[in-house]
N, C-alpha and C positions, 0 to 999 in steps of 0.2 A: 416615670416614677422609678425612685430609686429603693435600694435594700433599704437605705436608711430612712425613705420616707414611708416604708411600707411598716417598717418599726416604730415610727412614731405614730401611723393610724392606730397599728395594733393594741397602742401603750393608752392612748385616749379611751379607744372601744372598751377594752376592758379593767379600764382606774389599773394598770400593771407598772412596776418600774418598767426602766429601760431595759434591765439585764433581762428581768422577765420577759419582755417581748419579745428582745434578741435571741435569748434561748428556745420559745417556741417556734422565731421566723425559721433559725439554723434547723431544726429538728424537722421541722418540714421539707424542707429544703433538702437535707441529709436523706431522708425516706426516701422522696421520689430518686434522686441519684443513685441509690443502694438497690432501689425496685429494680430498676435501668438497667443498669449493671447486669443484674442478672437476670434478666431479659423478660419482667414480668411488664405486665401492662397498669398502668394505672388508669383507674376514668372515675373521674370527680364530677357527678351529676350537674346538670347547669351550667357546667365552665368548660369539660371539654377532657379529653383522655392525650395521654402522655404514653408511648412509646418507642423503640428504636428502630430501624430501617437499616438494610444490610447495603454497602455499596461495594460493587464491585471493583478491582481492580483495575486499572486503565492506567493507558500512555496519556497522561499531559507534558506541558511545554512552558519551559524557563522563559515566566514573560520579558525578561531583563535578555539572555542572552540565544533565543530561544530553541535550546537545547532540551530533546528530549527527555522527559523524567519520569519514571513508573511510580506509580498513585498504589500502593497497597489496599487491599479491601479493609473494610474499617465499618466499625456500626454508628452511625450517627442517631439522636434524638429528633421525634418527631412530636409535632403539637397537633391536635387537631381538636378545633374548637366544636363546641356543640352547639344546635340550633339557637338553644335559648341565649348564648353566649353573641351569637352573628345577630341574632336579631335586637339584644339590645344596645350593640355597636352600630348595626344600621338605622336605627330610631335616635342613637345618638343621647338617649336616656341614661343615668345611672339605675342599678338595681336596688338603692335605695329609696331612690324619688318616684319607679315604678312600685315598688313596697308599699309607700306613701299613699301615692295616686289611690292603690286599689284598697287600703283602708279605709280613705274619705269616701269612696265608695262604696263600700260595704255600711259605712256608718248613714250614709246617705238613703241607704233603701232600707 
């Protein structure tokens, strides 16, 4: 899935133009980058928390000439999904069609 296809789920879900969606997708997008930056944690229930992770400095090597090269330490971003997020990747389910599921069910009993 791309930016742009994630703009057009957005723009159907909620009857929005395109700008509208694009403006929400970017604004999202801009938040969590901005949280990062300054080193807050984000964690969005059900899908999974967003963080940085500090790496340290180290000797790597010019895979072309391979000539030692010092790696500066540097923050990278970290993803870590949450249970309910692994489990409906391992079931292989959307969280729509589990939605679903458990409404026919509720209607059922």
């Amino acid at each position: 899935m791309t930016k742009a296809d994630l703009v057009v789920d957005v723009m159907r879900l909620g009857d929005l133009t395109r700008t509208d969606a694009e403006t929400i997708i970017e604004t999202i997008f801009d938040s969590v980058v901005a949280a990062l930056r300054s080193g807050d944690k984000i964690e969005i229930r059900g899908f999974g928390s967003f963080r940085t992770r500090q790496r340290n400095p180290r000797i790597g090597r010019n895979p072309k000439t391979g000539a030692r090269v010092e790696v500066p330490a540097k923050r990278v971003p970290f993803f870590k999904p949450s249970k309910d997020l692994r489990d409906l990747v391992n079931r292989g389910e959307s969280p729509t069609a589990e939605a679903a599921g458990e409404a026919a069910a509720a209607d059922q009993a």
